[in-house]
C-alpha positions in Angstrom: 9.6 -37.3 -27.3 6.9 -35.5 -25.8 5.2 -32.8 -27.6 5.5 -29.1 -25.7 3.6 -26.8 -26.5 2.2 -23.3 -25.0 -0.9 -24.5 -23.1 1.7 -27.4 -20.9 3.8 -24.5 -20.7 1.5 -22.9 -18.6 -0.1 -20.8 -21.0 -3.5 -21.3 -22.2 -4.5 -19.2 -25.1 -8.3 -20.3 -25.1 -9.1 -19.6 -22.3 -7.7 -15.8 -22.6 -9.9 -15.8 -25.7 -13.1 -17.1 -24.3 -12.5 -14.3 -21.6 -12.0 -11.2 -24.2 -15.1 -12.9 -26.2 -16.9 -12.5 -23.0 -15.5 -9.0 -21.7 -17.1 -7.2 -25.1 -20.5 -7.3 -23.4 -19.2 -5.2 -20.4 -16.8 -3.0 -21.7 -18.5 -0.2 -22.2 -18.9 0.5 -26.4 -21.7 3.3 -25.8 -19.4 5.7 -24.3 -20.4 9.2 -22.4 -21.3 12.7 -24.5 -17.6 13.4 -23.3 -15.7 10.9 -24.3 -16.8 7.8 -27.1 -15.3 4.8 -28.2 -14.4 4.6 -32.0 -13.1 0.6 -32.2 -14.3 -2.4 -30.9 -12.7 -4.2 -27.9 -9.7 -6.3 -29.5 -8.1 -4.0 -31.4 -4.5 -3.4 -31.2 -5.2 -0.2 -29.0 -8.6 2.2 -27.8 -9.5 4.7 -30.3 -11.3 7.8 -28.8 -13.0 10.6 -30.0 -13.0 13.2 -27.0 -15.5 16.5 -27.2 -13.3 19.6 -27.0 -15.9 22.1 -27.3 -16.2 22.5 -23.9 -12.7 23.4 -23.4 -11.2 26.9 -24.1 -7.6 25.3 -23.8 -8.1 21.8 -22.8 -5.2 19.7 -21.3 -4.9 16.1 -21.4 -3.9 13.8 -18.1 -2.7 10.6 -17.3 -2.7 8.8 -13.9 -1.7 5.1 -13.0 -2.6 3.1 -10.4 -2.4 -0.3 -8.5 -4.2 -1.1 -5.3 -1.2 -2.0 -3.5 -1.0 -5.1 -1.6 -4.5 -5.7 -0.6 -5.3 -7.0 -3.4 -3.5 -10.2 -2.1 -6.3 -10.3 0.6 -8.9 -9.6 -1.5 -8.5 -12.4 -4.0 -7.5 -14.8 -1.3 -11.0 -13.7 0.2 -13.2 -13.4 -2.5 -13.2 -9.9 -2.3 -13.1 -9.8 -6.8 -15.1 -7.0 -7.3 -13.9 -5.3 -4.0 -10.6 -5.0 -5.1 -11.6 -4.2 -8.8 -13.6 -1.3 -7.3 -10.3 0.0 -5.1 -8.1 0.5 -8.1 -10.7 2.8 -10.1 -11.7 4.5 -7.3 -8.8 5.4 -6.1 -7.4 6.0 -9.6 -10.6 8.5 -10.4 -9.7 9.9 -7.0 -6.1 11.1 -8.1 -7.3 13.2 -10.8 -10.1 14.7 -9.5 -8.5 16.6 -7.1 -6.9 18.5 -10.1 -10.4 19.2 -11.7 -9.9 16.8 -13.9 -12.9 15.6 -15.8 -12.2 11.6 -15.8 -12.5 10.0 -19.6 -11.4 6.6 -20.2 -9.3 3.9 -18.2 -6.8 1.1 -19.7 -6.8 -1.7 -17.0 -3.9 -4.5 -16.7 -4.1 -7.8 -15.2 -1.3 -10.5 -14.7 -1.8 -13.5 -13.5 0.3 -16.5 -12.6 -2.8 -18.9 -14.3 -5.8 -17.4 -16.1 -9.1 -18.1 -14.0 -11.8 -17.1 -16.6 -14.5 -16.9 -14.2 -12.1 -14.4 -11.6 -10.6 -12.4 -14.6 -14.5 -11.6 -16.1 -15.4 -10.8 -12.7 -12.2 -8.1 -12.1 -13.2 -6.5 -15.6 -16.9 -6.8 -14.8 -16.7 -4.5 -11.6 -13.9 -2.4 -13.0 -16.2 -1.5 -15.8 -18.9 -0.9 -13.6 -17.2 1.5 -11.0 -15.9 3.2 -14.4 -19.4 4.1 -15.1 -20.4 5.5 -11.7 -17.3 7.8 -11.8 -18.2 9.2 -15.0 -15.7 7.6 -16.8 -15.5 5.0 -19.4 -13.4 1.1 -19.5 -12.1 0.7 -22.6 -9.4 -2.3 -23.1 -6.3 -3.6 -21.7 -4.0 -6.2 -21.1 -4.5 -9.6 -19.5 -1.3 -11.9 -19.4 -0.5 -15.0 -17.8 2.8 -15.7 -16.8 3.5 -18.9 -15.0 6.5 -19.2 -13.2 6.9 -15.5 -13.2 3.8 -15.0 -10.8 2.1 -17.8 -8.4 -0.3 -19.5 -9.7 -4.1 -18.0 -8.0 -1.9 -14.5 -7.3 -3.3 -11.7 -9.6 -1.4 -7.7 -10.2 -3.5 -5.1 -11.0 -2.6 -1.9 -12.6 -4.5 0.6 -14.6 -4.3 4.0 -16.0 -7.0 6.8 -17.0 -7.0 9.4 -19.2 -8.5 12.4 -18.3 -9.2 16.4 -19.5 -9.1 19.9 -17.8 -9.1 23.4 -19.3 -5.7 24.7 -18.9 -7.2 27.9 -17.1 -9.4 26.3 -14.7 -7.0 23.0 -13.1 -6.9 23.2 -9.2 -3.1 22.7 -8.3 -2.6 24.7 -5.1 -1.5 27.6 -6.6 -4.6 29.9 -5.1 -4.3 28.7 -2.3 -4.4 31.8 0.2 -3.8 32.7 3.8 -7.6 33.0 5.7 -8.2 29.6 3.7 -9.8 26.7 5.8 -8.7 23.1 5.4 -11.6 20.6 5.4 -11.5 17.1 5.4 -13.9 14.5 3.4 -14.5 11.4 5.4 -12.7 8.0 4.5 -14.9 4.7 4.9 -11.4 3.1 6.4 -8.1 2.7 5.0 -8.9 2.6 1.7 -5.6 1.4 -0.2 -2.8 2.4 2.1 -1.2 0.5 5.1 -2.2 -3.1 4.3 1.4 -4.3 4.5 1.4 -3.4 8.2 -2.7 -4.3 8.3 -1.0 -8.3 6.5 1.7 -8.2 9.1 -0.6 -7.5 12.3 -3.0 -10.1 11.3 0.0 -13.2 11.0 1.4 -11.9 14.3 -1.8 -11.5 16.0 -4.8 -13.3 14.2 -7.1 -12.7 17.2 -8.0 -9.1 15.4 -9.9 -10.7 12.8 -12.6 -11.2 15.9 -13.0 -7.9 16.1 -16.3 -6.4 15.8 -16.2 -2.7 14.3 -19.3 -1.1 14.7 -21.1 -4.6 13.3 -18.4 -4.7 10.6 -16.3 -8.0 10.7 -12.8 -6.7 11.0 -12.3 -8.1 7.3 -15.1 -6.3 5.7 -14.0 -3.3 7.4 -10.5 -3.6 5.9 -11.3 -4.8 2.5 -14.5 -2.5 1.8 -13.7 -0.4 -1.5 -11.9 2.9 -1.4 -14.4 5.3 -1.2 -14.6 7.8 -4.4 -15.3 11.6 -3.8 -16.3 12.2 -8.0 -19.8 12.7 -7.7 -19.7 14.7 -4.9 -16.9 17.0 -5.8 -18.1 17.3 -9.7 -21.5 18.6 -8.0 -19.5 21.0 -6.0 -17.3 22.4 -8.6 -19.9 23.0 -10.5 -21.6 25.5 -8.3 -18.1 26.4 -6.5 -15.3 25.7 -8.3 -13.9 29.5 -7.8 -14.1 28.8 -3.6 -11.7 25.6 -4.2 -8.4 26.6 -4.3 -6.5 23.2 -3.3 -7.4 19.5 -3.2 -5.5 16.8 -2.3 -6.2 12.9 -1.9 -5.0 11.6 0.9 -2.7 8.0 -0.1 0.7 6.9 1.6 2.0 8.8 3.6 -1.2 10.3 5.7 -1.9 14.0 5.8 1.2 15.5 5.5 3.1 14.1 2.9 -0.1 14.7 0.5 -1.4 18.3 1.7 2.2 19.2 1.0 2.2 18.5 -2.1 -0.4 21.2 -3.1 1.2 23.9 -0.8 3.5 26.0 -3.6 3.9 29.1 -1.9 6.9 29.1 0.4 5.4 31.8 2.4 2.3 29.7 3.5 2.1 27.0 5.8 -1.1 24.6 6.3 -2.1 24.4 10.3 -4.0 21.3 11.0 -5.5 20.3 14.5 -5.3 16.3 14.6 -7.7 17.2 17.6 -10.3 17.7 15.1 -10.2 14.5 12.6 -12.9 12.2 13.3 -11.0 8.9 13.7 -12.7 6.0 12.5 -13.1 3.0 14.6 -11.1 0.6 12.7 -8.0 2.7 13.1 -8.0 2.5 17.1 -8.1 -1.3 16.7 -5.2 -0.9 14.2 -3.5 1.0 16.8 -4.2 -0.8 19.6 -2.9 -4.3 18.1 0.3 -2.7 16.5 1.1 -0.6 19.5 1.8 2.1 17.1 2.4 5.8 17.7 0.6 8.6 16.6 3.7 9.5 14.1 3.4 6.0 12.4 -0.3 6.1 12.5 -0.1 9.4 10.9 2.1 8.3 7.5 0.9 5.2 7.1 -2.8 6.0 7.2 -5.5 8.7 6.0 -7.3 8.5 9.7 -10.7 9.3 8.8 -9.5 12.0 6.4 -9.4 10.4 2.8 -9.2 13.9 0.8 -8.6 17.3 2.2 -9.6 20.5 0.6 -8.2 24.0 0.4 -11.1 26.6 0.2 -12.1 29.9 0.8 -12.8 30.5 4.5 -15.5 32.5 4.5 -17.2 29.9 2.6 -16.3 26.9 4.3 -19.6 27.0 6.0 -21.3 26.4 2.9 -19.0 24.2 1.5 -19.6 21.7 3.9 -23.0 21.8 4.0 -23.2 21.2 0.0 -21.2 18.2 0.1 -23.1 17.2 3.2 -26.0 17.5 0.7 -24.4 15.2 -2.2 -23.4 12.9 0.1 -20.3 13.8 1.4 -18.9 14.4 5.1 -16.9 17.2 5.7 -15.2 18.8 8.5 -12.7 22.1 9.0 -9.5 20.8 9.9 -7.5 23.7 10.3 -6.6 26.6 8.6 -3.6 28.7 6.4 -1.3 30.9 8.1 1.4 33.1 7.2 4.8 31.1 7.8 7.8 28.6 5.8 6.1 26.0 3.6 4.7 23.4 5.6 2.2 21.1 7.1 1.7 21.8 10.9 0.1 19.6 13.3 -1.1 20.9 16.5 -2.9 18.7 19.7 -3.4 14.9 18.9 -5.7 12.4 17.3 -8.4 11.2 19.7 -8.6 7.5 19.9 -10.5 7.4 23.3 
């Protein structure tokens, strides 16, 4: 009778330990003066030791992410780090527009068949994107499960932990009329609308010739989510008191994430689409798809990847600080008096 065991079962528990033996030289052990580790990698969970002293009353936050499906393209085009890049990003993204200062992320990986050199790689950039936001990788979960999941297909999830002062968290609730909405450029469509982008390209593979401003049309697509920390750290820091609303803009486009951060029923956001700067690779989505501006609108950010709520008489200078870290920015409309609600006015300009 032949012998079955785990590894001809699909499951090769070697190789997932040559990978964790190789992932404690890039998980980061040092930690930040924020936030340290206090175990090795390979424990049974993280341990952390978080300074307080900052924090008069300091809430704790949790976030999780996955990057959707392009991470389907991006392993199938050797976009590894890309993709890795996309999920903390975009995860860092969520919590920042809170004023949340980002701590430590937990990172999941399941895989049809463990690929040592693909799994380092994911944990590699993950761990380095963690740094540049400020925050810290500290552990996770890789599993392989054959016959659950192809074998080559990968998942990707992770979570962050984050901390705030109770007092000082930026939910919408100062938001005021005479307020003026700005938006922070997008580098594309960051994570959102790559069902539709995966459909488009099977019906009409042509696009993929498409030159976007010397961009193949796959770079374009599969180019990391861009993150805003640095820039809106550096501007909370000098302005935090002029920031009244934030909101990162995901599925569902403009709308369905400015609303979010609009709690007072007697205030209504005014945006003029006339006025988003629409990135090139969004009129060749439209073109190909034949969409309309309505689909275009909740399926994608537009150019707009995180809008801000701030004082109007200092949007001026708003603008040109994160101009100065970095950062475009543009008004986009304004607050009004009026029901609760998100309303557009003229049209996106694709010409």
């Amino acid at each position: 009778m032949d012998n079955i065991n785990y590894k001809n079962a699909g499951v090769d528990i070697d190789a997932a330990d040559g990978v964790k033996r190789r992932i404690g030289g890039v998980v980061s052990s040092a930690g930040l003066p924020h936030c340290t580790p206090v175990n090795r990698v390979g424990a049974f969970a993280s341990l952390l030791e978080i300074d307080l002293s900052d924090y008069e009353n300091p809430v704790f936050v949790l976030k999780s992410e996955e990057p959707g499906s392009k991470q389907l393209l991006s392993i199938d085009n050797g976009r590894v780090e890309w993709i890795a890049r996309d999920l903390i990003n975009h995860l860092v993204n969520d919590v920042i527009v809170m004023g949340v200062t980002p701590c430590a992320v937990l990172d999941t990986i399941i895989c049809g068949k463990l690929e040592p050199d693909i799994v380092f790689r994911l944990i590699s950039a993950m761990s380095e994107a963690c740094g540049e936001n400020g925050c810290i990788l500290v552990g996770g979960e890789t599993s392989e499960q054959p016959g659950v999941i192809p074998e080559g297909r990968y998942i990707l999830q992770a979570s962050i932990l984050g901390i705030a002062d109770k007092g000082k968290i930026i939910d919408g609730s100062a938001i005021r009329r005479g307020d003026a909405v700005l938006a922070l450029a997008s580098n594309g469509p960051h994570t959102n609308g790559y069902s539709l982008i995966r459909k488009l390209m099977e019906a009409k593979p042509e696009i993929l010739c498409e030159d976007v401003n010397g961009e193949s049309f796959m770079d374009c697509i599969l180019k990391p989510h861009a993150s805003y920390a640095a820039p809106v750290k550096k501007l909370l820091g000098e302005r935090r008191d002029d920031i009244h609303g934030m909101a990162h803009i995901t599925g569902g486009g403009i709308h369905d994430n400015l609303i979010r951060i609009m709690q007072n029923d007697r205030l209504q956001a005014r945006i003029d689409l006339s006025a988003v700067r629409v990135p090139e690779i969004f009129k060749i989505i439209k073109k190909y798809a034949n969409s309309g501006d309505g689909d275009m609108l909740r399926t994608f950010n537009n150019g707009a990847g995180m809008v801000l709520v701030a004082d109007g008489a200092s949007a001026g200078g708003i603008i040109r600080a994160l101009d100065d870290y970095g950062a475009e920015a543009y008004v986009i409309g304004g607050i009004e008096e009026g029901p609760r609600a998100v309303d557009f006015y003229n049209t996106l300009i694709w010409d």
